[in-house]
C-alpha positions as CSV (number, residue, x, y, z in Angstrom):
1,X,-18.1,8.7,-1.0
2,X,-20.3,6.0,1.2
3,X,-18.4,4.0,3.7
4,X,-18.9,0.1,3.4
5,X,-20.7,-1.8,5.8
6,X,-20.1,-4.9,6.6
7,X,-22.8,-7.8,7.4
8,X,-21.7,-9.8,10.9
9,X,-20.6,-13.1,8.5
10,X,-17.9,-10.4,7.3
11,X,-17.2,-9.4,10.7
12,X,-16.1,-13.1,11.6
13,X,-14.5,-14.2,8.4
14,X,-10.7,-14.2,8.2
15,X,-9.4,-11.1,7.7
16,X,-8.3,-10.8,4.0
17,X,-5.1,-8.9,4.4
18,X,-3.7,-12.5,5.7
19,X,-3.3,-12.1,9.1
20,X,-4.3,-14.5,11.5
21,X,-7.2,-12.4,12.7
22,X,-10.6,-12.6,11.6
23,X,-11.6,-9.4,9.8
24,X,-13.8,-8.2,12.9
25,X,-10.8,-7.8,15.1
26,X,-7.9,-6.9,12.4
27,X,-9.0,-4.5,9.6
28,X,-12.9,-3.2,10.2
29,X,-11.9,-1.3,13.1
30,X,-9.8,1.1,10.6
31,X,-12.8,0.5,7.5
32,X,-15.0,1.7,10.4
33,X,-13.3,4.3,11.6
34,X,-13.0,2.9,15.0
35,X,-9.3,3.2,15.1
36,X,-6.2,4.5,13.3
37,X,-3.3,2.0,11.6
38,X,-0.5,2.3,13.7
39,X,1.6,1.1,11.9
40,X,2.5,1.4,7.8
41,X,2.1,-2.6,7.6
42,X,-1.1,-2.6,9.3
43,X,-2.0,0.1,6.9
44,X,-0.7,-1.7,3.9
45,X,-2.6,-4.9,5.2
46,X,-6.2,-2.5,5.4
47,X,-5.7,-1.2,2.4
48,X,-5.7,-4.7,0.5
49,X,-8.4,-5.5,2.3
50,X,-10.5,-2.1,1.2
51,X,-9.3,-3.0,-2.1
52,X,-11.0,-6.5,-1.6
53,X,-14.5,-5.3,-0.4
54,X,-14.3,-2.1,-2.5
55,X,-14.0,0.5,-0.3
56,X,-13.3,3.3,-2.3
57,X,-14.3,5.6,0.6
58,X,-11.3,3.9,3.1
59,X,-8.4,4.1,-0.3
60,X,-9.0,7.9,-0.2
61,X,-9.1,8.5,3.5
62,X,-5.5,6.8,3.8
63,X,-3.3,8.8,0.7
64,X,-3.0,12.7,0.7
65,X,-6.0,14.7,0.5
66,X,-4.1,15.7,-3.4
67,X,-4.7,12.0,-4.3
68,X,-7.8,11.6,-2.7
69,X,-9.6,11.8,-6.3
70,X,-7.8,8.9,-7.6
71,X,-10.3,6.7,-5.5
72,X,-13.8,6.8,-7.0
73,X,-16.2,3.7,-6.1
74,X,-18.3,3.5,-9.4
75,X,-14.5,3.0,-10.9
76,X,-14.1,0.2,-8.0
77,X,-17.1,-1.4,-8.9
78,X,-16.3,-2.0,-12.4
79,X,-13.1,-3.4,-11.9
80,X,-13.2,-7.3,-12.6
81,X,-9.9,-7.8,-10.4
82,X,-10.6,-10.2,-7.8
83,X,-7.8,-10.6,-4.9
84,X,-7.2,-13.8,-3.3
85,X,-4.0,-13.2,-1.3
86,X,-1.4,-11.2,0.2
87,X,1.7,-11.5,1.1
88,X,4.3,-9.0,3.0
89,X,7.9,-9.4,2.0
90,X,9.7,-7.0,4.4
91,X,8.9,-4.0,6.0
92,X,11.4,-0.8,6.6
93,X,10.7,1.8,9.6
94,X,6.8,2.2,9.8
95,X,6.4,1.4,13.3
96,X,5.2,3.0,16.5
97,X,7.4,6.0,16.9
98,X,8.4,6.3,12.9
99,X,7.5,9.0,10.7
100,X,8.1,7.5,7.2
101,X,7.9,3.5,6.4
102,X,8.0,1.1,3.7
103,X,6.4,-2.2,3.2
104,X,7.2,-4.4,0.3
105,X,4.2,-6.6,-1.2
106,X,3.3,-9.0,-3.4
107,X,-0.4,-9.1,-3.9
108,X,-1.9,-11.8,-6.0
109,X,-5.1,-11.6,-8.5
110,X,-7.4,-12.7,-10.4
111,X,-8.8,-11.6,-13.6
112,X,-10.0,-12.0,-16.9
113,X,-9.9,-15.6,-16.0
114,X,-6.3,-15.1,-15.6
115,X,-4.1,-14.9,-12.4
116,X,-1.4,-12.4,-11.4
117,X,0.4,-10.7,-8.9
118,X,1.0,-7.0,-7.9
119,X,4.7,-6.9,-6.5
120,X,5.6,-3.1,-4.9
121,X,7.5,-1.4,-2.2
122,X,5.1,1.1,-1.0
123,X,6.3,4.5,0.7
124,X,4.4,5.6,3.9
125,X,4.3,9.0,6.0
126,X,3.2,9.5,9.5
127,X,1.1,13.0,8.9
128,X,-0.7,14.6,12.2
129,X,-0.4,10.8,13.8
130,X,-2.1,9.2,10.7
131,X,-0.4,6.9,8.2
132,X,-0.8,7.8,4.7
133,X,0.1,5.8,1.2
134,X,2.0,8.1,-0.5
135,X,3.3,5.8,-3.7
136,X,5.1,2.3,-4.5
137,X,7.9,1.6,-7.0
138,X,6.4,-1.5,-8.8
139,X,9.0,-5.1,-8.6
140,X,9.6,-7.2,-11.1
């Protein structure tokens, strides 16, 4: 898989994982490579935002090397979701010195025309000082 690049009017746009940062200083660093999430919400919050520029490449590099497959870029490409917003509900454990984490979502989308949301708590491991995705239980 190809990492993204990202032009410099990406760079300076606000990031979309919702944060107050702009998307130079908040989630490129990790779609870069630069750095390591250290913490399961900033994961969570980069992996929207791969999931908003496509980065098929990023998705795999953050889940076990198992479920690494499941992230293929052609298959991001055709998608026709669009995201427009994210939102964290609450987080449990996932910070500096944890080793498992959950952060609970609700991710909102567009497509078809139509407009929806993505509610989960997602489950996070601390493996060799890298958070991973492992799954989500999906909320009503």
């Amino acid at each position: 898989m190809t990492m993204v690049t990202t032009s410099k009017q990406d760079i300076s746009r606000a990031c979309p994982c919702g944060s107050s940062k702009n998307y130079g200083t908040c989630c490129a660093p990790f779609h870069q490579k630069a750095k390591l999430p250290a913490t399961a919400e900033q994961l969570m919050r980069s992996r929207y935002s791969a999931f908003v520029f496509g980065n098929a490449a990023y998705l795999a590099d953050t889940v076990p090397a198992e479920n690494s497959g499941d992230y293929d870029s052609n298959s991001l490409a055709r998608q026709q979701t669009k995201w427009i917003g994210l939102e964290i509900v609450s987080t449990e454990a996932g910070g500096l010195f944890d080793q498992t984490g959950y952060v609970e979502f609700i991710a909102r989308f567009k497509e078809k025309g139509r407009t929806g949301t993505h509610h989960e708590k997602s489950r996070f491991i601390r493996q060799n000082g890298k958070w991973l995705y492992i799954d989500g239980e999906f909320l009503p």
